[in-house]
N, CA, C and O atoms as CSV, one atom per row, in Angstrom:
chain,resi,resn,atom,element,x,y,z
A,1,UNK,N,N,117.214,122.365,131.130
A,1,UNK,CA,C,118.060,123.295,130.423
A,1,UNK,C,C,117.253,123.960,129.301
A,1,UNK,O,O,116.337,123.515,128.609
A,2,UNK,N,N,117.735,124.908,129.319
A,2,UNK,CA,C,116.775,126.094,127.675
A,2,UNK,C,C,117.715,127.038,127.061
A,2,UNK,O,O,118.428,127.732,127.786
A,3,UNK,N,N,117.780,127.130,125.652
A,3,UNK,CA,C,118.502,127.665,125.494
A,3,UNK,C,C,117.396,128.775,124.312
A,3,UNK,O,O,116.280,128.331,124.040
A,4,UNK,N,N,117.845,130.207,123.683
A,4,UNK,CA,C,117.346,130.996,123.331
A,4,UNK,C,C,118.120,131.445,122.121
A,4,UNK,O,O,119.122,132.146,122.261
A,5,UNK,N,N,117.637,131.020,120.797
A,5,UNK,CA,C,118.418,131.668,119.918
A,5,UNK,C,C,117.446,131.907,118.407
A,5,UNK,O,O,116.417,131.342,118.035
A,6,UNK,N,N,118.358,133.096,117.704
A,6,UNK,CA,C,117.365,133.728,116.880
A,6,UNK,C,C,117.660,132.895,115.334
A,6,UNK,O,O,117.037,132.891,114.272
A,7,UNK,N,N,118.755,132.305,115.734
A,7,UNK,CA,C,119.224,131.497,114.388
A,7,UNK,C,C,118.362,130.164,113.718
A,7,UNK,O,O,118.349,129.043,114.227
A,8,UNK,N,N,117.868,130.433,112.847
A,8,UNK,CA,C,117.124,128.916,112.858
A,8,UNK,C,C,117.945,128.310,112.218
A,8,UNK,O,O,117.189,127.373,111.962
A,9,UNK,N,N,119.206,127.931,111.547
A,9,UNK,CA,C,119.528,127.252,111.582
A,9,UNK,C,C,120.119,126.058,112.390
A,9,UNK,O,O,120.217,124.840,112.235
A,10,UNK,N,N,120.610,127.371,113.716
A,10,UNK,CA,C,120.532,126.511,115.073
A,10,UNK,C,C,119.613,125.992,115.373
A,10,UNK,O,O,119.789,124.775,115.302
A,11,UNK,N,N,118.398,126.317,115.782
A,11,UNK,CA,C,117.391,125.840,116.203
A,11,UNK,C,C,117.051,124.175,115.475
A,11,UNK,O,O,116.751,123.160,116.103
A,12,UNK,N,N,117.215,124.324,113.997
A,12,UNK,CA,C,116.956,123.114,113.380
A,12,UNK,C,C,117.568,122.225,114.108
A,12,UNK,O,O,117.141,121.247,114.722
A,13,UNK,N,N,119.284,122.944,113.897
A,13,UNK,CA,C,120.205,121.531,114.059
A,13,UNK,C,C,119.570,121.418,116.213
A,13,UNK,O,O,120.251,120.581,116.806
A,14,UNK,N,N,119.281,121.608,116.461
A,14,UNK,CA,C,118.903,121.227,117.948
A,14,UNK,C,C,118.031,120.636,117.847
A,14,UNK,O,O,118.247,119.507,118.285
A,15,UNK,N,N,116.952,120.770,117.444
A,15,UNK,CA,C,115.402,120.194,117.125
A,15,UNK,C,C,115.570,118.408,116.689
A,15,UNK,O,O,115.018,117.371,117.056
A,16,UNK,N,N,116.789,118.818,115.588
A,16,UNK,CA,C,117.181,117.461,114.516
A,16,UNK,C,C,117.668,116.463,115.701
A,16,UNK,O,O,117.459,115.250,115.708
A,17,UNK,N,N,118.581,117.440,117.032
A,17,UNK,CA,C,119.430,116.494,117.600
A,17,UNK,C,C,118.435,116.012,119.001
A,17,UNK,O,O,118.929,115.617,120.057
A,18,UNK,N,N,116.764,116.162,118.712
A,18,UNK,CA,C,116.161,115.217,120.319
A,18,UNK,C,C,115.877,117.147,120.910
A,18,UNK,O,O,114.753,117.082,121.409
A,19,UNK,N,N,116.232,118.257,121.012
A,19,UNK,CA,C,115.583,119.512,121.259
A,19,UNK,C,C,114.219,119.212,121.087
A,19,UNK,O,O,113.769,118.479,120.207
A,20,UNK,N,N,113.392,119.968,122.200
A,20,UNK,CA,C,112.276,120.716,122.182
A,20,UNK,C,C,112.068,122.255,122.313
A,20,UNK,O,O,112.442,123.182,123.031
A,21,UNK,N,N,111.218,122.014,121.163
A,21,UNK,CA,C,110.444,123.545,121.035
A,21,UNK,C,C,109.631,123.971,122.199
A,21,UNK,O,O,108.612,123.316,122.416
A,22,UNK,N,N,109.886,124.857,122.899
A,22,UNK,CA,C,109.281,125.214,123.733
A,22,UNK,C,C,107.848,126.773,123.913
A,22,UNK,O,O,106.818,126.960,124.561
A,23,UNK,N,N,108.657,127.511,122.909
A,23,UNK,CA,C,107.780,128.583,122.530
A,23,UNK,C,C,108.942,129.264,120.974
A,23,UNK,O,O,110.084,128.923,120.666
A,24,UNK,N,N,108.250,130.024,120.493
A,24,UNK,CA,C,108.694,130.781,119.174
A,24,UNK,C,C,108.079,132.372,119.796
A,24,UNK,O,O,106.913,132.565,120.140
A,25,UNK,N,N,109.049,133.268,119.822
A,25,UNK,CA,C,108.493,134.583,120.337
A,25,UNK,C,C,109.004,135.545,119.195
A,25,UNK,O,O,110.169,135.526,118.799
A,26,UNK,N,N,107.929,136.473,118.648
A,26,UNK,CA,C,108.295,137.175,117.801
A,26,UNK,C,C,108.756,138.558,118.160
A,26,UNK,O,O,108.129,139.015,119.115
A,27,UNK,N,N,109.615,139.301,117.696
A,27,UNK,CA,C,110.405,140.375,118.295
A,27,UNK,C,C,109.347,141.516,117.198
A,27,UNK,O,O,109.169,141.072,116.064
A,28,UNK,N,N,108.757,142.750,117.483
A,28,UNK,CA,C,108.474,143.979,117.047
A,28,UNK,C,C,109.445,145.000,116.709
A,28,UNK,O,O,109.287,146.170,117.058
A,29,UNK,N,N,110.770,144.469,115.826
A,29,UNK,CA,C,111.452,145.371,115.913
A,29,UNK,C,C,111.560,146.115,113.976
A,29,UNK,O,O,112.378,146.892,113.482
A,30,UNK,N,N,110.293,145.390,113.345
A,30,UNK,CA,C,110.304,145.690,112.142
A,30,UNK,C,C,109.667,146.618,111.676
A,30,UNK,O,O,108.881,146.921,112.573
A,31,UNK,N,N,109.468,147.416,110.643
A,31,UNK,CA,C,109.121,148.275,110.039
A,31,UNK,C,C,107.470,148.293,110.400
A,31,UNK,O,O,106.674,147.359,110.303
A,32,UNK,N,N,107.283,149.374,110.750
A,32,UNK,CA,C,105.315,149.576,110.953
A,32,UNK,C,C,105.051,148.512,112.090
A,32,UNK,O,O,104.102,147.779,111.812
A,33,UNK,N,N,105.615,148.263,113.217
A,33,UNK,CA,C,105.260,147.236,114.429
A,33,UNK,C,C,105.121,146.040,113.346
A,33,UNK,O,O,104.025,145.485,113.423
A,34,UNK,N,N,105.713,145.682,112.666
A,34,UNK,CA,C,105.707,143.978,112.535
A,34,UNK,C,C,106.502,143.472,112.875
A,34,UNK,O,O,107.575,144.049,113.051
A,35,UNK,N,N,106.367,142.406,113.074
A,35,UNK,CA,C,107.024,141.066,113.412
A,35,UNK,C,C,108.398,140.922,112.297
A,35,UNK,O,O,108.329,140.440,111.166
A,36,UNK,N,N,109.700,141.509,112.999
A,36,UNK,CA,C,110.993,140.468,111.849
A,36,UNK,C,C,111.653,139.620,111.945
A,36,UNK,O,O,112.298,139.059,111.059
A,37,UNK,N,N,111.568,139.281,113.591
A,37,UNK,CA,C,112.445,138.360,113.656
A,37,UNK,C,C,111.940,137.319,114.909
A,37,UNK,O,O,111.441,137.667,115.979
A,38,UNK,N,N,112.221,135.952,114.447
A,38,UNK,CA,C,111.999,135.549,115.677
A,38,UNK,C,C,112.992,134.794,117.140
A,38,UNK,O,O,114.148,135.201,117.025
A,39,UNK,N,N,112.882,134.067,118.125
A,39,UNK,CA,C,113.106,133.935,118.992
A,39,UNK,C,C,113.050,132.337,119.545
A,39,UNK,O,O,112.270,132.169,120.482
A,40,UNK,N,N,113.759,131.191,119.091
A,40,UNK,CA,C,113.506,129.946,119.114
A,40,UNK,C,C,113.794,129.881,120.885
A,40,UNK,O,O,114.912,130.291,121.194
A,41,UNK,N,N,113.046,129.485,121.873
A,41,UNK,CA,C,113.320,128.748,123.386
A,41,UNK,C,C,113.142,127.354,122.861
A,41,UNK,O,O,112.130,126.965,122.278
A,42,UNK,N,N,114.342,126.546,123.145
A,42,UNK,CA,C,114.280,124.885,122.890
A,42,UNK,C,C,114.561,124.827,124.327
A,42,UNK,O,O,115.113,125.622,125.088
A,43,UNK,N,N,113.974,123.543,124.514
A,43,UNK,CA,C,114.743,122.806,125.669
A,43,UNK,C,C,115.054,121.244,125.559
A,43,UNK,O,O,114.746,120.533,124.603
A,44,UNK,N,N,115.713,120.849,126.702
A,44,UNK,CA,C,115.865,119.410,126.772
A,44,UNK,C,C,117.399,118.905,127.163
A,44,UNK,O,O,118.217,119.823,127.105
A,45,UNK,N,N,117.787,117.976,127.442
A,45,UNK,CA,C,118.919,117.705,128.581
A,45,UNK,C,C,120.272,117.896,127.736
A,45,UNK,O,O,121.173,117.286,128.311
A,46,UNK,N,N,120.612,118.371,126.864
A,46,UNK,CA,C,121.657,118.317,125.853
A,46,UNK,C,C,121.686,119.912,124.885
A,46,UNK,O,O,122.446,120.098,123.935
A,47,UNK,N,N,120.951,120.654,125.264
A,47,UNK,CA,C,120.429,121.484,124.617
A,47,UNK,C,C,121.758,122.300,124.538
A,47,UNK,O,O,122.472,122.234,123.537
A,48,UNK,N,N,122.089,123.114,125.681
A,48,UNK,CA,C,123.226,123.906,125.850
A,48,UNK,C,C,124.712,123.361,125.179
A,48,UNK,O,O,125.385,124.171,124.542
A,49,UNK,N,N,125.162,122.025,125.344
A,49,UNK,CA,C,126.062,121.746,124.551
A,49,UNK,C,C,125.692,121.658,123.020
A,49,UNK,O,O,126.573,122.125,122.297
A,50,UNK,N,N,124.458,121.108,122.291
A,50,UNK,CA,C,124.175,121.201,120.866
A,50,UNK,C,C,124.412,122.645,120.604
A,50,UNK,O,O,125.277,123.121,119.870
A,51,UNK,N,N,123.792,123.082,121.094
A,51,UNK,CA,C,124.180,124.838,120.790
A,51,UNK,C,C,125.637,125.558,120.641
A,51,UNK,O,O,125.830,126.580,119.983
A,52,UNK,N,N,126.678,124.797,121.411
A,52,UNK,CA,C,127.467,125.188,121.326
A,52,UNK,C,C,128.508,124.244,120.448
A,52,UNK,O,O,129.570,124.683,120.007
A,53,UNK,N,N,128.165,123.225,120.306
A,53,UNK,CA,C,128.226,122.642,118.830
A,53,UNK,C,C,128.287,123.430,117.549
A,53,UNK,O,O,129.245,123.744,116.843
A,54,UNK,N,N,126.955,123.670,117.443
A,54,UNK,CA,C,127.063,124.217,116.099
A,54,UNK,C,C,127.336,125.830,115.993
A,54,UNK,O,O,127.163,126.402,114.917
A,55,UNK,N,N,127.812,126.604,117.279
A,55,UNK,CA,C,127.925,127.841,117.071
A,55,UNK,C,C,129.607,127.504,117.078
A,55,UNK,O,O,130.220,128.532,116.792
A,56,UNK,N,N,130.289,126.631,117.266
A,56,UNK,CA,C,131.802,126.417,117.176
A,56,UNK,C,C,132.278,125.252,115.856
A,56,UNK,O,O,133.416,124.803,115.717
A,57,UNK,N,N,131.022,124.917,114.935
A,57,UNK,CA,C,131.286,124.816,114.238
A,57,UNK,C,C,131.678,123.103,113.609
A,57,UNK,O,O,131.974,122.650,112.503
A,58,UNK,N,N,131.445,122.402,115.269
A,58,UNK,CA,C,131.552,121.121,115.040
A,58,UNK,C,C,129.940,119.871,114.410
A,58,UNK,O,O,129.811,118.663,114.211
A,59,UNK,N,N,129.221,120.853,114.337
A,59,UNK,CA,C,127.575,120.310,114.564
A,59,UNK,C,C,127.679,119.004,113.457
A,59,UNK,O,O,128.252,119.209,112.387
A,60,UNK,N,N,127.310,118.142,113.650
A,60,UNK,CA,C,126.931,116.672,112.903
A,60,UNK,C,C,125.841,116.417,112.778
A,60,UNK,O,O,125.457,116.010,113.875
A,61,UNK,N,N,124.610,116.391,111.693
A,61,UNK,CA,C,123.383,115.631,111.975
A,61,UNK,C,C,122.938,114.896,110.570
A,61,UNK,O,O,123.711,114.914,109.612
A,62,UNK,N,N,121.590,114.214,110.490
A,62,UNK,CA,C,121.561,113.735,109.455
A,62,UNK,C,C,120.886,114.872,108.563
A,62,UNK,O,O,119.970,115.565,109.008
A,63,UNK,N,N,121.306,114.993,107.505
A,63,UNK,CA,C,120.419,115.724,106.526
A,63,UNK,C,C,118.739,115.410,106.738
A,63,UNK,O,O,118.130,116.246,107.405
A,64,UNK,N,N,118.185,114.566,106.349
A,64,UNK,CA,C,117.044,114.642,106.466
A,64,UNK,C,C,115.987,114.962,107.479
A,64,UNK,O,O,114.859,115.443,107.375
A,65,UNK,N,N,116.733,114.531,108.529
A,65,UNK,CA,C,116.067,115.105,109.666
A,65,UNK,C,C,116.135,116.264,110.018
A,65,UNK,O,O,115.175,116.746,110.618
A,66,UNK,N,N,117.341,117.081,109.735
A,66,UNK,CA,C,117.692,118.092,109.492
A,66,UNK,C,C,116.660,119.118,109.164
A,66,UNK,O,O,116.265,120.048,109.868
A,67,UNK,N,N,116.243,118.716,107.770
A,67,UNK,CA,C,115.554,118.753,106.750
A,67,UNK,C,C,113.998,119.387,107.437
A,67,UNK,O,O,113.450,120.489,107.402
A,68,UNK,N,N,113.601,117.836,108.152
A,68,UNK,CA,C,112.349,118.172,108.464
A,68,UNK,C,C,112.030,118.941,110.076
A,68,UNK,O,O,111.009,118.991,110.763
A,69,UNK,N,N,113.487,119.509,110.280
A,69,UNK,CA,C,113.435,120.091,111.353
A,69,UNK,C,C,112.960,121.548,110.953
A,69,UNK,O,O,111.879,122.089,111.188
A,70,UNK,N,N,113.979,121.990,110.339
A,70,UNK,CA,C,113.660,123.274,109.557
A,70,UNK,C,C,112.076,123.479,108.885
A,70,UNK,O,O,111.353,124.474,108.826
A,71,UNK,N,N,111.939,122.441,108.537
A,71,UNK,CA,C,110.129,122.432,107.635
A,71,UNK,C,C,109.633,122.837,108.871
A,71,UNK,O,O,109.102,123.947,108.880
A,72,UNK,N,N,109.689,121.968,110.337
A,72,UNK,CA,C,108.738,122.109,111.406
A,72,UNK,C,C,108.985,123.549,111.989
A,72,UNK,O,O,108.174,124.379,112.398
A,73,UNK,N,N,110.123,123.581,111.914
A,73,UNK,CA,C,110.309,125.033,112.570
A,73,UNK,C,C,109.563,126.154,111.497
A,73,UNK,O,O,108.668,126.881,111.927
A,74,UNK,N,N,109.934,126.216,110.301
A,74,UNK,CA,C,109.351,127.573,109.340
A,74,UNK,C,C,107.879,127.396,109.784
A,74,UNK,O,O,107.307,128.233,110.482
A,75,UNK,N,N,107.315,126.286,109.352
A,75,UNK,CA,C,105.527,126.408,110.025
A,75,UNK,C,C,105.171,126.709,111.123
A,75,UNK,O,O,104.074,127.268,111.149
A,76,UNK,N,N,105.636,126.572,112.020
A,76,UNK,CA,C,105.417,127.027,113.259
A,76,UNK,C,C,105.385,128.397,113.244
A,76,UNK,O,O,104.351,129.063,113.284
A,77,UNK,N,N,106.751,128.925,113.176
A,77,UNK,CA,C,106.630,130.084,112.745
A,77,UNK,C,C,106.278,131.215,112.083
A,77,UNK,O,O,106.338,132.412,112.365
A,78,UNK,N,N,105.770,130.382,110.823
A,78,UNK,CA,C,104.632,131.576,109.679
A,78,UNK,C,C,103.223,131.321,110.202
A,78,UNK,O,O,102.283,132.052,109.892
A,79,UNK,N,N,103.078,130.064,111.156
A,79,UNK,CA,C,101.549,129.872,112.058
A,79,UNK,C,C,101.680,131.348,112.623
A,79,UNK,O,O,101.063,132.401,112.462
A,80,UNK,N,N,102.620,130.987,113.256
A,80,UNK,CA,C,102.809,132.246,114.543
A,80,UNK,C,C,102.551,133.600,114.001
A,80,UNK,O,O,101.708,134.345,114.502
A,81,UNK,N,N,103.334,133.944,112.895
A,81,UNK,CA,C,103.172,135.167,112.189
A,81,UNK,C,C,101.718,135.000,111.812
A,81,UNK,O,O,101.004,135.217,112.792
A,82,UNK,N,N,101.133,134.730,110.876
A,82,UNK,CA,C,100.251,134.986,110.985
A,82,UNK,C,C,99.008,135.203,111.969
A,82,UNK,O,O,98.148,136.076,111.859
A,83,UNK,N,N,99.081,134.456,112.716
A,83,UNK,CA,C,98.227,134.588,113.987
A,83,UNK,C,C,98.373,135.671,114.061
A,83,UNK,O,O,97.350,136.356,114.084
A,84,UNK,N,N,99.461,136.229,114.121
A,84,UNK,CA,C,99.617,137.797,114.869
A,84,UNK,C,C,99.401,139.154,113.817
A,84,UNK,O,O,99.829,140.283,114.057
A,85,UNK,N,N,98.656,138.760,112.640
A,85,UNK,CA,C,98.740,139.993,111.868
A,85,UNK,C,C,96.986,140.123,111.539
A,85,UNK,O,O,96.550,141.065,110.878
């Protein structure tokens, strides 16, 4: 299962809940061809229901892991950005 979303807060809470990162794709839809936004692909056997967890508002996780989901995700992602500039 894979699911595709631009929210990182989703992405965290998936990551937090056993999700894998699968790729981070950056969209060109910003000012002067940069990079504004990005594109979380997670996968893993639970993925599609976590997602719809927290887009309906029921999502449960622990803060801290939480926590260091989001840390892993922003680095990844300013890796990524930068790579690309």
């Amino acid at each position: 299962m894979r699911v595709k979303t631009k929210d990182l807060y989703c992405a965290a809470y998936i990551v937090s809940r056993g999700g894998i990162v699968e790729e981070i794709r950056l969209t060109e839809d910003g000012r002067r061809g940069r990079s504004s936004s990005a594109v979380f692909v997670l996968s893993g056997d639970q993925v599609e229901e976590l997602a719809l967890e927290f887009i309906q508002g029921r999502a449960e996780a622990n803060l801290a892991t939480f926590k260091l989901a989001m840390h892993q995700l922003k680095g990844m992602m300013f890796e990524k950005l930068d790579a690309g500039s």
